[in-house]
N, C-alpha and C positions, 0 to 999 in steps of 0.2 A: 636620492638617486633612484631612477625608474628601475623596474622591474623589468629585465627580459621576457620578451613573450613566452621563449622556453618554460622558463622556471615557473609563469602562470598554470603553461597547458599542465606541464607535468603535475602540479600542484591541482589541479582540479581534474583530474583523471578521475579520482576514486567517487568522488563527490558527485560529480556528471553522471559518470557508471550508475551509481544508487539511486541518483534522479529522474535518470532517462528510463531503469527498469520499474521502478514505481509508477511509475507517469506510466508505462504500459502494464503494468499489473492492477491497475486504477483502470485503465479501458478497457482491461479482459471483464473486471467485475462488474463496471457498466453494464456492457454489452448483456452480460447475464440479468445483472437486475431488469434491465428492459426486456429481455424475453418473459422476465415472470411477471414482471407489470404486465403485458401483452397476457399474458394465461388468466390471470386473475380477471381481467378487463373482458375477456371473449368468454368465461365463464360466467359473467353478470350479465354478458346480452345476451346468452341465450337461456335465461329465467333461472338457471338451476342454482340451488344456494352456493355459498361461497365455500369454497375445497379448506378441507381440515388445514391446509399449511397457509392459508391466507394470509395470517398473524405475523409467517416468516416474511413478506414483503415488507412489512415495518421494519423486521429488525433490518433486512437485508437494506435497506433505503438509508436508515440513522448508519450503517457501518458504513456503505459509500460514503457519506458527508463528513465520516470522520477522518477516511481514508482520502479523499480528497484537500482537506482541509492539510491535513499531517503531509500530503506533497506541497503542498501552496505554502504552506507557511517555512516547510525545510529550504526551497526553491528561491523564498524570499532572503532568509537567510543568508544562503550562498549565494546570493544577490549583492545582498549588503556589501559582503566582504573578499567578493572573487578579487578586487584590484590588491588585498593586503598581506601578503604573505605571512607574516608572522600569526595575524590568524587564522590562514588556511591550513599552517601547519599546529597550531594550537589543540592540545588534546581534547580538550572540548568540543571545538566542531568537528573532529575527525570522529568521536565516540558518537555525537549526537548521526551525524553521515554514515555511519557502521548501524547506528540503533535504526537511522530510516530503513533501512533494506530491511531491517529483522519485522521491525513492526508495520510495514509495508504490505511484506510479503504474506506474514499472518493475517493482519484484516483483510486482505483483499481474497485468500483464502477462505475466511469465515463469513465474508460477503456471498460468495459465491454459492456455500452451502447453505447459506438460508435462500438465497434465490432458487434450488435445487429444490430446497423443501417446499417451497409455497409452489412449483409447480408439481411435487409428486413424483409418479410416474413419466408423466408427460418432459420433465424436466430428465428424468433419467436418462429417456430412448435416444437412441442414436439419431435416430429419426424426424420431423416433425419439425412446425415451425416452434416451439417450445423450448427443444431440446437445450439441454446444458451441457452435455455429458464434455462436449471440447473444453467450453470453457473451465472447465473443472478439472480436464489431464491437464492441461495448460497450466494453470493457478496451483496445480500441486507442485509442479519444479520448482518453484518460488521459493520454498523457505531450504529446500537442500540445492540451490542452483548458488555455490558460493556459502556452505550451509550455514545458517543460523545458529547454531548449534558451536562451530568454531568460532563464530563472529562474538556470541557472547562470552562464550571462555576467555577469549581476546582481549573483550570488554571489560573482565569482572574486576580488574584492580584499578581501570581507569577511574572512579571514584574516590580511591586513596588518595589518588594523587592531583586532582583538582579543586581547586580552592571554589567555598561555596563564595556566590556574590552575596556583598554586603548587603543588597536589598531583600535576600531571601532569610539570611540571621537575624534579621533586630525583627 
């Protein structure tokens, strides 16, 4: 028997919510790491050696790819299985949909600060083509916007109660 459209929408409410704010807490940290690519980049042409926080654009570059990856692959997921309601309601996708926003919100947080650090100063100022300082009040609402902090308490018995898959036991 089909599925009412209703009981779809309703059922991918939460799931969309966490998807659609990652997918934008994913282009806040972008937008930051390409500012510090751009500083690091403008401090190699003009001769002078590379700024103490250069090191942070690596890290900040591997957390983007990880935080992008961890949207694309939740996104596929909820791909998979928006037409099946029994698994949209299954506690599994819902904890793993409640863990996206938490871990979402923190890398793209900790992306940000290393983007901060490998510009310095320049990344602090409010000012400047550099600056980070938005992207970084922005990115801080993220883990108390909906907090993290309830989302896991929420979470902490969801493990009792789901069976591990047979491919992850033997």
């Amino acid at each position: 028997m089909p599925v009412p459209y209703q009981d779809i929408h309703m059922r991918s409410m939460m799931p969309i919510a966490h998807l659609t704010w990652s997918a934008v807490w994913t282009g806040v940290a972008a937008g930051a790491v390409e500012r510090a690519r751009a500083f690091i980049r403008n401090v190699r042409r003009s001769g002078a050696p590379l700024p103490p926080g250069a090191a942070h654009l690596t890290r900040a570059t591997a957390s983007l790819q990880t935080l992008r990856a961890l949207v694309a692959s939740s996104l596929q997921r909820y791909e998979s299985i928006a037409a099946q309601p029994e698994e949209l309601d299954s506690l599994a996708f819902q904890t793993a949909m409640n863990l996206l926003k938490v871990s979402a919100s923190e890398t793209a947080l900790a992306t940000v600060m290393s983007a901060m650090q490998a510009c310095g100063l320049a990344g602090y100022r409010n000012d400047g083509a550099f600056s980070i300082s938005r992207a970084l009040r922005d990115i801080l609402s993220a883990p108390i916007m909906i907090n993290n902090d309830r989302i896991l308490a929420n979470a902490a018995g969801a493990p009792l109660l789901m069976e591990i898959p047979a491919t992850l036991r033997d």
